[in-house]
Structures are given as C-alpha cells and as structure tokens.
N, CA, C and O atoms as CSV, one atom per row, in Angstrom:
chain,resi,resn,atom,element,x,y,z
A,1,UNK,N,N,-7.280,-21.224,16.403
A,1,UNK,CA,C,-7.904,-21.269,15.123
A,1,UNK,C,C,-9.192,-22.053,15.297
A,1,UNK,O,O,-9.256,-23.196,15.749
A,2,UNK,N,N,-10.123,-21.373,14.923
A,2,UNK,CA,C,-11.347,-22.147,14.814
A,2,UNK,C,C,-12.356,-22.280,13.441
A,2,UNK,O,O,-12.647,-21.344,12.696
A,3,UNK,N,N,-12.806,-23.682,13.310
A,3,UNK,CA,C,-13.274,-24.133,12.261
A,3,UNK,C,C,-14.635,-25.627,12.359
A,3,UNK,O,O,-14.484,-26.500,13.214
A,4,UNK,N,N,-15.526,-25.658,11.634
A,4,UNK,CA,C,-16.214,-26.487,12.080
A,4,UNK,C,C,-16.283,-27.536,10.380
A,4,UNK,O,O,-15.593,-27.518,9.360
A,5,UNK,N,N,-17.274,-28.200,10.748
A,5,UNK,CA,C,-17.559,-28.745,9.527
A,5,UNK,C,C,-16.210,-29.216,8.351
A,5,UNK,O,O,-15.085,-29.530,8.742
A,6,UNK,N,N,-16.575,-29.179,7.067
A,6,UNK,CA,C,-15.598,-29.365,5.673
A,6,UNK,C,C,-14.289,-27.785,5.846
A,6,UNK,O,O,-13.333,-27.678,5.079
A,7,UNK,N,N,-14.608,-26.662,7.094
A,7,UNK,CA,C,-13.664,-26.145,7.341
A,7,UNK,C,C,-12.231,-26.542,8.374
A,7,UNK,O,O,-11.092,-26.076,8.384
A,8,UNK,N,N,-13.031,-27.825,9.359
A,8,UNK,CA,C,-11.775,-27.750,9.871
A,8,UNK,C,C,-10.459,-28.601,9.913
A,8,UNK,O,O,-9.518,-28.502,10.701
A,9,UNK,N,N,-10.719,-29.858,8.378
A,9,UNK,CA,C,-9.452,-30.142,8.229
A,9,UNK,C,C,-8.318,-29.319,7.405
A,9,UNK,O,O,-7.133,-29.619,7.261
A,10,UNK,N,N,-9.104,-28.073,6.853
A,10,UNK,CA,C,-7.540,-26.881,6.283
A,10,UNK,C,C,-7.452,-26.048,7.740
A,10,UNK,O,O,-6.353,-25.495,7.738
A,11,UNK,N,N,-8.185,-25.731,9.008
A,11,UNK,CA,C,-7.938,-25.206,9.920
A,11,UNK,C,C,-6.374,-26.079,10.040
A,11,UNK,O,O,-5.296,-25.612,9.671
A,12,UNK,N,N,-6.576,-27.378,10.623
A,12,UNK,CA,C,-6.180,-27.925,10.948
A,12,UNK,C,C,-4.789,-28.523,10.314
A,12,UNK,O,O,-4.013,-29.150,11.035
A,13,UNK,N,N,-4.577,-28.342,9.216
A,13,UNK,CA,C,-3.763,-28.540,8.207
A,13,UNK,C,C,-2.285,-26.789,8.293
A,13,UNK,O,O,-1.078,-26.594,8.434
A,14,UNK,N,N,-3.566,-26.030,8.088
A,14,UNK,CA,C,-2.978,-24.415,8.911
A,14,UNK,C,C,-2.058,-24.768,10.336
A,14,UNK,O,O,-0.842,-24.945,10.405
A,15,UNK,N,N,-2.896,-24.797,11.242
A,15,UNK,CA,C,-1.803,-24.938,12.448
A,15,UNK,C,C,-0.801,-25.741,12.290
A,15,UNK,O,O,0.327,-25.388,12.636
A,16,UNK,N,N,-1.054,-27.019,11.714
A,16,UNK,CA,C,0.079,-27.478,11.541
A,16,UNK,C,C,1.403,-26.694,10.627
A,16,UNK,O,O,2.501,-26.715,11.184
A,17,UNK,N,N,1.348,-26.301,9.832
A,17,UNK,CA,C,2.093,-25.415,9.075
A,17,UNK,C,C,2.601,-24.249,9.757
A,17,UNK,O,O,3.570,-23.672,9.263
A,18,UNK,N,N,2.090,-23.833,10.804
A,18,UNK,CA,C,2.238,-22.526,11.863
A,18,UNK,C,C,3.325,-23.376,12.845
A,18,UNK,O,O,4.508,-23.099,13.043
A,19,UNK,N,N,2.685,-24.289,13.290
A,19,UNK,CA,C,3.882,-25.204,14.398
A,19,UNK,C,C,4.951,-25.375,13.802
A,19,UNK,O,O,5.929,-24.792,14.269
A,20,UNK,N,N,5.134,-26.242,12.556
A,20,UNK,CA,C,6.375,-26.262,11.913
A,20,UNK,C,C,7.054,-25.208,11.354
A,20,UNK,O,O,7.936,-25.494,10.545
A,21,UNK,N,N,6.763,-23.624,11.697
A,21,UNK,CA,C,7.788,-23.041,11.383
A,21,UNK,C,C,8.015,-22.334,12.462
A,21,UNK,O,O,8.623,-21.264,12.449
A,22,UNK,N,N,7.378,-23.071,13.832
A,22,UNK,CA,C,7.774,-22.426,15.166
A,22,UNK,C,C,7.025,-21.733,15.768
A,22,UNK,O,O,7.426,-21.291,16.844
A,23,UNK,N,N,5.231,-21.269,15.151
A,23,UNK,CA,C,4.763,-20.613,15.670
A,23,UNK,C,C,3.269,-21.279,16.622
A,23,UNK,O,O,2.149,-21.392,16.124
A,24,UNK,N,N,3.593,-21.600,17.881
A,24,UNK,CA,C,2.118,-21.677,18.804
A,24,UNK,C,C,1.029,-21.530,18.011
A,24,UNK,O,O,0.548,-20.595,17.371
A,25,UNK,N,N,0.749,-22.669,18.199
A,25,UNK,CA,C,-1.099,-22.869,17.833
A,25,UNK,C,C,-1.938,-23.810,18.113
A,25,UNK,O,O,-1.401,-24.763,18.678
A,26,UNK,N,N,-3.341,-23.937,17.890
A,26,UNK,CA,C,-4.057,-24.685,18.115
A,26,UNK,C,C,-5.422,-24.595,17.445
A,26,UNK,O,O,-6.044,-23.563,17.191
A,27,UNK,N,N,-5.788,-25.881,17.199
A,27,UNK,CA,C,-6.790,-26.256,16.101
A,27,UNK,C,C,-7.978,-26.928,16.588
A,27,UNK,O,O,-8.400,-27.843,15.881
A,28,UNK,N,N,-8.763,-26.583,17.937
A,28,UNK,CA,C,-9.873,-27.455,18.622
A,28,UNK,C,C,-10.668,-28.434,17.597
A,28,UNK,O,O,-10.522,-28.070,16.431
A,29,UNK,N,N,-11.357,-29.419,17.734
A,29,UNK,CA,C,-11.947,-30.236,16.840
A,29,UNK,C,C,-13.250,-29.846,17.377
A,29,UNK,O,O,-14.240,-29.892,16.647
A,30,UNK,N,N,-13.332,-29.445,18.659
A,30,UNK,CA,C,-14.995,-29.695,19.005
A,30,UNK,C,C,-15.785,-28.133,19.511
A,30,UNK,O,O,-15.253,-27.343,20.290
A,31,UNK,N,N,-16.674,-28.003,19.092
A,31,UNK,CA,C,-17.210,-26.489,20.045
A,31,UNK,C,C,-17.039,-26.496,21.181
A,31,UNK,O,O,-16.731,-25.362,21.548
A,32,UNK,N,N,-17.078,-27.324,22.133
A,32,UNK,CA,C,-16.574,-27.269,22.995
A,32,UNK,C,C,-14.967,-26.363,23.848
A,32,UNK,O,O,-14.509,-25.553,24.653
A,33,UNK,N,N,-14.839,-27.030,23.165
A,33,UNK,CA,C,-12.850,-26.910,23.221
A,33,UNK,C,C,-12.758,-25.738,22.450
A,33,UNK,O,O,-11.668,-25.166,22.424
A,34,UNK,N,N,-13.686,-25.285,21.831
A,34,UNK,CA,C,-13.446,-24.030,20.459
A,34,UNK,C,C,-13.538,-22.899,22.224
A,34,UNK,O,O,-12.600,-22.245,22.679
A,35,UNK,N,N,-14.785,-23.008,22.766
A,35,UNK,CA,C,-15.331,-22.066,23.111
A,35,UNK,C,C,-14.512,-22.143,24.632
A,35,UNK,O,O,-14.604,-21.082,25.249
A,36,UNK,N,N,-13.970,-22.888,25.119
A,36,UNK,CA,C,-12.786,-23.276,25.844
A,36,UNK,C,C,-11.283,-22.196,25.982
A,36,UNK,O,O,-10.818,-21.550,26.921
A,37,UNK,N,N,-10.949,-22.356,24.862
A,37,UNK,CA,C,-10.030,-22.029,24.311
A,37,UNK,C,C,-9.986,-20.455,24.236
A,37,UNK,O,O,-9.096,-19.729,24.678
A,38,UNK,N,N,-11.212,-20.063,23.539
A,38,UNK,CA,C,-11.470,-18.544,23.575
A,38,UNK,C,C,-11.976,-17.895,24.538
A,38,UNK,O,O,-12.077,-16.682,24.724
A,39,UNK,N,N,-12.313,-18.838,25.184
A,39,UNK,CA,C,-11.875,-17.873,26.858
A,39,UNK,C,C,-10.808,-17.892,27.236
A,39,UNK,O,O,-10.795,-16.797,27.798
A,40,UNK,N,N,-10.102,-18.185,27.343
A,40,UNK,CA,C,-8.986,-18.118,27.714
A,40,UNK,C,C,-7.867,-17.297,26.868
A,40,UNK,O,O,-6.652,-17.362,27.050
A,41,UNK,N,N,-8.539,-16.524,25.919
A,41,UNK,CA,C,-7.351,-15.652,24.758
A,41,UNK,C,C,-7.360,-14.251,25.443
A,41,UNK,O,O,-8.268,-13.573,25.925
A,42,UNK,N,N,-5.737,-14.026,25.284
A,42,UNK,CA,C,-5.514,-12.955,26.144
A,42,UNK,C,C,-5.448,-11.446,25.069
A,42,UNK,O,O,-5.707,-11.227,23.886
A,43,UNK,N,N,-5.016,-10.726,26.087
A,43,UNK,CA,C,-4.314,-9.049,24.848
A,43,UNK,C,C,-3.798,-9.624,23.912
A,43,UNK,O,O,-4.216,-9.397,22.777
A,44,UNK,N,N,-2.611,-10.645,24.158
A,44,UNK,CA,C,-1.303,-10.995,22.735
A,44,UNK,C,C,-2.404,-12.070,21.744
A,44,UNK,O,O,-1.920,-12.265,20.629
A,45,UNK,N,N,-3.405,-12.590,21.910
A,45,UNK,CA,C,-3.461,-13.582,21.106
A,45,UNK,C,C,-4.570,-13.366,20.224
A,45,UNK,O,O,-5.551,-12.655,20.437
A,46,UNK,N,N,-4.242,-14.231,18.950
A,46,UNK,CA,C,-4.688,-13.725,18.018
A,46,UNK,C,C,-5.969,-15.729,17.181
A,46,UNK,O,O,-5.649,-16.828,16.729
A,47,UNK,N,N,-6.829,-15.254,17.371
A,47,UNK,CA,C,-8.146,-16.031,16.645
A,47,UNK,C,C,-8.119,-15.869,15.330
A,47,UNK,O,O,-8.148,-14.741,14.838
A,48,UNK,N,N,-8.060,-16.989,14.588
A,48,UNK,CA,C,-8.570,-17.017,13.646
A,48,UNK,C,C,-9.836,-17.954,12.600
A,48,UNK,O,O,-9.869,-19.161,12.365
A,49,UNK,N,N,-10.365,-17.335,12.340
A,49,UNK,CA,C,-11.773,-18.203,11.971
A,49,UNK,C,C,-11.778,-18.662,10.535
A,49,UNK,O,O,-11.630,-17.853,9.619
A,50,UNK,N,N,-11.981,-20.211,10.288
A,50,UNK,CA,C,-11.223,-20.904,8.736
A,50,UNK,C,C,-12.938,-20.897,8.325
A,50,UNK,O,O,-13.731,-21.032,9.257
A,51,UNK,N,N,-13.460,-20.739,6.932
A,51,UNK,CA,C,-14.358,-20.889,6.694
A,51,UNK,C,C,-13.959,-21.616,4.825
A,51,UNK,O,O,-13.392,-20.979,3.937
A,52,UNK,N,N,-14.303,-22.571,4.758
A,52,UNK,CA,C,-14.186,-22.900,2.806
A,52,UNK,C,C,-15.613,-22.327,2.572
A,52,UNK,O,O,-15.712,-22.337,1.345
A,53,UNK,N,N,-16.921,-21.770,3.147
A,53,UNK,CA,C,-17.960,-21.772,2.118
A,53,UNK,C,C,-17.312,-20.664,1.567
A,53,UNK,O,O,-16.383,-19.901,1.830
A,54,UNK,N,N,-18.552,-20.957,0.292
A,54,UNK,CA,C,-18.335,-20.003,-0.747
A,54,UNK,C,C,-19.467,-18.803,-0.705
A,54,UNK,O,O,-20.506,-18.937,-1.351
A,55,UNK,N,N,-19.203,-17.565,0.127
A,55,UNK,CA,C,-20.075,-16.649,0.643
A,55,UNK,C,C,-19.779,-15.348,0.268
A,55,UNK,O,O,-18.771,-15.088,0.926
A,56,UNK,N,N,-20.108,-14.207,-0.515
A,56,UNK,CA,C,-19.222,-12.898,-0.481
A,56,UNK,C,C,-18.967,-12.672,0.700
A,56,UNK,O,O,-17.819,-12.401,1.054
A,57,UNK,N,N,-20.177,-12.751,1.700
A,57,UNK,CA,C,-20.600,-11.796,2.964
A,57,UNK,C,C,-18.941,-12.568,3.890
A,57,UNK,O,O,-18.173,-11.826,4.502
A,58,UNK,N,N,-18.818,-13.393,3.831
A,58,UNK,CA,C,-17.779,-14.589,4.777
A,58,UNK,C,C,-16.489,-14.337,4.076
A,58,UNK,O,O,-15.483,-14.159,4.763
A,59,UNK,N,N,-16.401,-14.297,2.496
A,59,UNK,CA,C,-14.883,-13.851,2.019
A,59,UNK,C,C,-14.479,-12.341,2.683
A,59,UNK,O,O,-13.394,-12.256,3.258
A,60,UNK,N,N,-15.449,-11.028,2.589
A,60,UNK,CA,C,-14.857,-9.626,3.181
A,60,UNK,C,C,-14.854,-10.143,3.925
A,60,UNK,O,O,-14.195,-11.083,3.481
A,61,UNK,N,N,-15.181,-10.537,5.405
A,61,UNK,CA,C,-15.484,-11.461,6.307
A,61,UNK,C,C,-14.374,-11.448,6.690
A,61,UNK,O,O,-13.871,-10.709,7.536
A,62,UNK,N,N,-13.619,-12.786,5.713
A,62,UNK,CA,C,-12.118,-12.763,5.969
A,62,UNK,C,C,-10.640,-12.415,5.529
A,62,UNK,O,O,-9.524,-12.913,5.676
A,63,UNK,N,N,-11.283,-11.132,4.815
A,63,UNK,CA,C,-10.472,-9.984,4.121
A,63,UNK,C,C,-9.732,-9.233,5.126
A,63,UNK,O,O,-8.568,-9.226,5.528
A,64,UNK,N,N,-10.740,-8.639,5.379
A,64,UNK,CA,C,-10.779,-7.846,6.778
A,64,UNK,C,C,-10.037,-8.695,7.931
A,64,UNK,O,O,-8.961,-8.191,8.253
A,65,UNK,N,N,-10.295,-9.585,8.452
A,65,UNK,CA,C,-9.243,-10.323,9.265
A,65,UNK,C,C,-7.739,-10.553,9.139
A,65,UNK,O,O,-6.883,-10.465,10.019
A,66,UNK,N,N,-7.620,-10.842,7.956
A,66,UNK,CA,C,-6.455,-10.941,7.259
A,66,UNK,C,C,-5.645,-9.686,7.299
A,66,UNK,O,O,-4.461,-9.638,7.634
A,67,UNK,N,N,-6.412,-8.635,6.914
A,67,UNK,CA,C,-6.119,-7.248,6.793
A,67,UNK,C,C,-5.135,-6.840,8.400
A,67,UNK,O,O,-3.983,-6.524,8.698
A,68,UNK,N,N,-6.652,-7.134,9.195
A,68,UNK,CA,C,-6.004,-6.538,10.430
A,68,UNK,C,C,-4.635,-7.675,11.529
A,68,UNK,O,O,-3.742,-7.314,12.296
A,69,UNK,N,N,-5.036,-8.900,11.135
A,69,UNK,CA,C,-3.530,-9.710,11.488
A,69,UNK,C,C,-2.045,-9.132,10.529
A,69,UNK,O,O,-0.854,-9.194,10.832
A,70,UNK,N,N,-2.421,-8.825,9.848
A,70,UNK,CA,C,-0.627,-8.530,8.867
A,70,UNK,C,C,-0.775,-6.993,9.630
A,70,UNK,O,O,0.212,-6.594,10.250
A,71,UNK,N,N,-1.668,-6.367,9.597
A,71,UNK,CA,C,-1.231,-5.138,10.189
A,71,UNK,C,C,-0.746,-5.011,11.627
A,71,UNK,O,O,-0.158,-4.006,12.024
A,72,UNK,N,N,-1.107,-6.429,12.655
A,72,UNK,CA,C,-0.258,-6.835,13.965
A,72,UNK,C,C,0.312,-7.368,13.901
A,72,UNK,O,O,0.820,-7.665,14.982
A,73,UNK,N,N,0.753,-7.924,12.938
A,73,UNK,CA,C,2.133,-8.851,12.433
A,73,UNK,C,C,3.465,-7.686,12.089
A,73,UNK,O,O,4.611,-7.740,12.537
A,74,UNK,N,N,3.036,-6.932,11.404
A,74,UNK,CA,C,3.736,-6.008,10.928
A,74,UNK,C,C,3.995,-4.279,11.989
A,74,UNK,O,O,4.867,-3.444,11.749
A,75,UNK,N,N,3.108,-4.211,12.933
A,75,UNK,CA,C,3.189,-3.031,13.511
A,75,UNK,C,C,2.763,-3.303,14.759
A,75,UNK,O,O,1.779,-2.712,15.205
A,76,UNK,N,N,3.680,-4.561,15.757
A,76,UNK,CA,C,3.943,-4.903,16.793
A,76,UNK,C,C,4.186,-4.054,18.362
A,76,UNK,O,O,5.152,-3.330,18.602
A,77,UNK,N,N,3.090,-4.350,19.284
A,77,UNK,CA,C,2.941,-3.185,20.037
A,77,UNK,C,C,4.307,-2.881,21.263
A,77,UNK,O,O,4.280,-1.882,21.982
C-alpha cells in the first residue's frame, strides 16, 4: 500500500486492519521503501494507492482500482 503526505496515516491505519484479519501487508512510510517494495511485487500481488485529496480525476482514479481488486478478489486465477 502506498501513500504519502495527510494520505499515509489511513494507508497505514488500512494495513493494519488487513493484518488483523490475517491478511499480508505493508504500509512503507518513505518513497524510498515505497519504490523498494514495488519492485519487488510479483504476478500474485496486489498495490494499492491511498489518496484523501479531494480530486474527481483521483476518486475514478480509485473507482476503477477498487473495481478491478474485488473483481481478483472474487474471480481468483
């Protein structure tokens, strides 16, 4: 999960909520470690990008993301 700025203490708040119901994750604090991390994401794994602004262009943004995780959540290869 990646998030910068006033986005990444609900990133971060997220993974935690993902761990406690058993599911692997991780919440980098720094670009660094963001860009770290996403090299290293394979076929199975799944990014997600936390944004609070308030943007249309950034909400479809993360419509569409949303969209296509429940549809690999739900129709598992």
């Amino acid at each position: 999960m990646v998030a910068n700025g006033g986005s990444l203490a609900p990133a971060q708040s997220l993974a935690l909520r993902f761990l406690a119901a058993g599911v692997g994750w991780e919440a980098p604090s720094d670009i660094v470690s963001q860009h770290i991390t996403a090299k290293l994401l394979s076929a199975g794994d799944v990014c997600i990008a936390v944004s609070t602004a308030d943007s249309p262009e950034i909400e479809r943004a993360q419509s569409a993301v949303f969209e296509e995780v429940l549809h690999m959540v739900e129709n598992p290869e």
